[in-house]
N, C-alpha and C positions, 0 to 999 in steps of 0.2 A: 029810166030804162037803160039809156047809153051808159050811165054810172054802174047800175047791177053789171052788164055787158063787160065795162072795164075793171072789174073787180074779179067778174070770173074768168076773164083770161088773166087776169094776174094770177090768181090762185091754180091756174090749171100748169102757165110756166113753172111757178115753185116747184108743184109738184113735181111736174117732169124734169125740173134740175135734179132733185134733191131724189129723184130716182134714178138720175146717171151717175151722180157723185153717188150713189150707195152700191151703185154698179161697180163705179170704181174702185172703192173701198175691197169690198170684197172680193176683185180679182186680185186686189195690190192694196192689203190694211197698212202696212207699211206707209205707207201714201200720206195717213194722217201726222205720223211724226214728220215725214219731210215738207209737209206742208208749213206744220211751226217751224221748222229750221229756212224758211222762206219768210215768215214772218221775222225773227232772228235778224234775219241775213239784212233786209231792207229795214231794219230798224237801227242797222248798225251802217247804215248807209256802203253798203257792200255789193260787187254785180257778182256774176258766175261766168266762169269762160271754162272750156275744154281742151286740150292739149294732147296730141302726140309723141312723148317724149320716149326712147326707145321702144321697146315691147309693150308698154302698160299707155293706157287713153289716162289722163289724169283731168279731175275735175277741182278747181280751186273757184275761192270769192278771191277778190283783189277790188283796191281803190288807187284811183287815177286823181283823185280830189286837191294830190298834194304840190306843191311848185315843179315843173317839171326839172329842177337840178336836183330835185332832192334824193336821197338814197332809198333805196329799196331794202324794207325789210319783209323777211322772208320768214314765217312763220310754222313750227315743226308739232304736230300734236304726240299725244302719248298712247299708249299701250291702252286699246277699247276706246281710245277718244278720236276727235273728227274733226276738222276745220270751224266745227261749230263753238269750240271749246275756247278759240282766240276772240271770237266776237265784242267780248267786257272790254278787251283792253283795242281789239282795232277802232272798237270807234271812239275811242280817244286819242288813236295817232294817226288817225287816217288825213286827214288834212294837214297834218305836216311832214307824214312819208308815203311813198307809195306802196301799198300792202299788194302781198302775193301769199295766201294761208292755202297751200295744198290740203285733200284729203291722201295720205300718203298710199301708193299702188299699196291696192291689197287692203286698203281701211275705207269708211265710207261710199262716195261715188266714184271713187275712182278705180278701178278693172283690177279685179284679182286673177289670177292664173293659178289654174291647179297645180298644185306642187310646187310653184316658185319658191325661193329662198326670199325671204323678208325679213332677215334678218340686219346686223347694225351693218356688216360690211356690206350689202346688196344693196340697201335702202340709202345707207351715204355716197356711192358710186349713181344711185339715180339720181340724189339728189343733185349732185354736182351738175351731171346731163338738166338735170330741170332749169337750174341758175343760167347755166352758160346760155340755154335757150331762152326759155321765158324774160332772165329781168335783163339783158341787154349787155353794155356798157355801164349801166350804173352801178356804184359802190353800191354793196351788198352787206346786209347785219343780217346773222343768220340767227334767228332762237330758235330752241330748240326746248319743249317741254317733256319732262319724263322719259321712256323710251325715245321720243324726238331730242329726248337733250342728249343724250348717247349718238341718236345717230347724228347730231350737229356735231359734234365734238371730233367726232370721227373725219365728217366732214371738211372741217373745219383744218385737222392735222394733215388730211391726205391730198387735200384741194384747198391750199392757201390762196392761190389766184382766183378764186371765185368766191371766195368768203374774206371782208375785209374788217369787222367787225363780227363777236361773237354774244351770246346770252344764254346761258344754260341756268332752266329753269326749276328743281326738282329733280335734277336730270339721274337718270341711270348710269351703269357703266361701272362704277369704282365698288369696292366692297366694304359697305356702310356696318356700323353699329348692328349686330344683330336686334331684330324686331318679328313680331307675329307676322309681317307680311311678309317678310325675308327670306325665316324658317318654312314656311308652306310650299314655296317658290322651290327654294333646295329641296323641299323634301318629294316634290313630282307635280305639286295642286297647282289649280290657279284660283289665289285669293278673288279674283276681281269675276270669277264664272256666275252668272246669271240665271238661274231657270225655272225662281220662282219670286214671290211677292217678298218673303223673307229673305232668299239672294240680292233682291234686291237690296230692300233694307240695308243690308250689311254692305252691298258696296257704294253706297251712297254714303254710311257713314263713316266708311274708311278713308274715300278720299279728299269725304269736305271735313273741316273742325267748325266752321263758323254755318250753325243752321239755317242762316238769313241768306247763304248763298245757295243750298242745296235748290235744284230744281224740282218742280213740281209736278208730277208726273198722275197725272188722276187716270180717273178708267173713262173710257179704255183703253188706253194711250198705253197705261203702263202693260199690260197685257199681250196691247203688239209687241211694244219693245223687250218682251221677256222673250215673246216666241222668235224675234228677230237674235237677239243674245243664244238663245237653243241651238238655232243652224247656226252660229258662228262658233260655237263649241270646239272642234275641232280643229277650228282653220288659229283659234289665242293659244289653246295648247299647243300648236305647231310653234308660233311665234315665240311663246315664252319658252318651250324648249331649248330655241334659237340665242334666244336674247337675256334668257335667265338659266341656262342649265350647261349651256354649249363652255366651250375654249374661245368663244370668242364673248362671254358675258362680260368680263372686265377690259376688252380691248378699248374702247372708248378712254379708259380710265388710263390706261398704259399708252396708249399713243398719243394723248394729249398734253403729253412733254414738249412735243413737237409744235405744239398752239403759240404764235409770237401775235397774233392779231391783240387788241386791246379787248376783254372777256369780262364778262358781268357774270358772277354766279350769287343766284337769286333764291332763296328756299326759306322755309317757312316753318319756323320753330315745332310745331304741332304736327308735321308730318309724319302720319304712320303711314306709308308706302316708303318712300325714299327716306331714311332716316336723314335728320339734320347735319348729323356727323361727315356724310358726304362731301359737303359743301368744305369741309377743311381738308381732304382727300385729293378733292381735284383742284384744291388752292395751293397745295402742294406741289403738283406738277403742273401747274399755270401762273408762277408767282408773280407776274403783271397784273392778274388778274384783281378786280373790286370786290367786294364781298357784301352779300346786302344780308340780313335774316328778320324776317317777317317775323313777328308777334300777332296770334288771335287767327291763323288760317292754318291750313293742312293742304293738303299734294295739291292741291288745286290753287296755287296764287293766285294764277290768271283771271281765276274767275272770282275768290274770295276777296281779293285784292287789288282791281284791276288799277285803281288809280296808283298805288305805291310803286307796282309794276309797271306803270306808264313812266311816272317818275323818274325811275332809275333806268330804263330803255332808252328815255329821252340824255341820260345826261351820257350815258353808256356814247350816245352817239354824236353829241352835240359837244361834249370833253374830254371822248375817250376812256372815262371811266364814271361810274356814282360818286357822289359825295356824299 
C-alpha cells in the first residue's frame, strides 16, 4: 500500500512539473533553446554574470579556472551569432586563461535599445568601456570573430591601451574577393535572414563547410528559433545596413594600419561569407601580424575547428605570434 501511495505521488509531481514547464514554454518557447545554451554553457565549464557597462545591461559566460596572473581573453562573436558560438574553443582555454565571451549589446541576452547604433564604431567604443571595466588590470587578447572581428580591429586601433594582444578570426571590414554572400550584402539582402526551414538550410550551409560541426536543430527547437530569427528581422537588416552597406563598412580594414599589438589572422580556406582573400587585405595593413589558414572548415573556425584555433591563440599569446 505505502509503495502504490509512493508511486502515486510520484506520478502526480511529474505531472505537475511537466505542467509548469509546459506553462513556461508557452509564455516563453524560446526558453527551450536557452535552456541548451545552459547545457552548453556548463559542459564547457563556463558561469554567467551580468554587467552595467554604459547604457546597455550586458550578459557574458566567463571562467576564473585559469592561474590568477594569467591574461584575459576577451572573446567577440559575429553577425546573428552569440556568446554560445565561442563555447568549442573556451573550454579548451579556459584553464589556462581567464575568459570573458560577451553577448554583444544589441545580440543575445544582452539589452538592445531601440534605435541604437550597433554598428563597428559604436560597438568598439563599448567595447573598449566593457575591457577597462570588466577584465581589470590584466593584459588583455582581444578576438574577435566575423563582424566581432571588425569590431575588434577597430578596437584594437582606437584603444591600444586596453587591448594588448589581437585575433581576428574570419573577420569583416576589408573588401574581400567578390563571393554570393558579398554581392547579396551590396545589393540590399541579407544572406544570413531566417524565416523558414529552408532559410534555414541555407544559412547553415553557408557558414559551416565541415557537416560534422553543423548543429542539430530538431523540432521543435528549430521552429522556435525560426520564429525567434522573424522578430529579429528588422533589428540584422538595421545592423548589416550599418556594418555592410554604410561609409563605415571598410573602417575596421582602413584603420587598422594603426594595429602595433602582436595579431593572429585566422581564416578558413572554405569560407563563403568572409572570402579567404581577406586575410591577405588586413595582412597588408598589420604586417606584424601571423597568418594561419584552415583547410576543411568554412566562416565558423571556432566551431569547425576549435582545436587548431586553440593552437594558434595559445601560441598568439604565449610567443606573440603562431608558428
Amino acid at each position: 500500500m505505502r509503495a502504490s501511495r509512493a508511486i502515486l505521488a510520484a506520478a502526480f509531481v511529474a505531472a505537475a512539473l511537466l505542467l509548469v514547464l509546459g506553462i513556461l514554454v508557452w509564455r516563453d518557447p524560446y526558453r527551450v533553446v536557452r535552456a541548451d545554451y545552459v547545457r552548453q554553457r556548463l559542459a564547457a565549464g563556463l558561469s554567467t554574470a551580468r554587467v552595467e557597462v554604459g547604457d546597455h545591461r550586458w550578459v557574458y559566460a566567463y571562467s576564473d579556472a585559469a592561474p590568477g596572473d594569467a591574461p584575459t581573453v576577451v572573446m567577440l562573436h559575429g553577425f546573428t551569432g552569440s556568446k554560445e558560438n565561442w563555447y568549442p574553443l573556451a573550454k579548451r582555454l579556459r584553464k589556462q586563461y581567464r575568459l570573458l565571451i560577451p553577448d554583444l549589446p544589441g545580440w543575445g541576452e544582452s539589452l538592445r535599445r531601440s534605435g541604437a547604433d550597433y554598428g563597428f564604431v559604436a560597438q568598439s567604443a563599448r567595447i573598449a568601456q566593457f575591457i577597462e571595466q570588466v577584465a581589470g588590470d590584466r593584459s588583455v587578447v582581444l578576438l574577435g570573430h566575423s563582424m566581432g572581428g571588425g569590431i575588434a580591429a577597430l578596437t584594437a586601433a582606437r584603444h591600444p591601451r586596453e587591448v594588448a594582444r589581437l585575433g581576428l578570426l574570419d573577420a569583416a571590414g576589408v573588401r574581400f574577393k567578390d563571393n554570393r554572400f558579398g554581392e547579396q550584402v551590396l545589393a540590399g539582402g541579407n544572406p544570413f535572414a531566417v524565416s523558414d526551414p529552408a532559410s534555414l538550410q541555407s544559412y547553415l550551409d553557408t557558414v559551416f563547410f565541415d557537416a560534422r560541426a553543423k548543429p542539430w536543430i530538431p523540432w521543435p527547437v528549430d521552429g522556435i528559433y525560426i520564429a525567434r530569427r522573424r522578430r529579429d528581422a528588422a533589428f540584422e537588416q538595421a545592423v548589416l545596413d550599418k556594418i555592410g552597406r554604410s561609409d563605415e563598412r571598410f573602417l575596421p580594414g582602413d584603420e587598422s594600419v594603426a594595429i602595433r599589438q602582436p595579431t593572429l589572422l585566422l581564416w578558413c580556406r572554405q569560407d563563403a561569407v568572409i572570402d579567404a582573400s581577406a586575410l591577405d587585405l588586413y595582412a597588408q595593413k598589420i604586417p606584424q601580424a601571423s597568418r594561419v589558414l584552415l583547410n576543411g572548415c568554412g566562416h565558423m573556425s571556432l566551431m569547425e575547428q576549435p582545436g587548431a584555433v586553440a593552437q594558434a591563440v595559445t601560441m598568439l599569446i604565449e610567443r606573440g605570434q603562431p608558428r
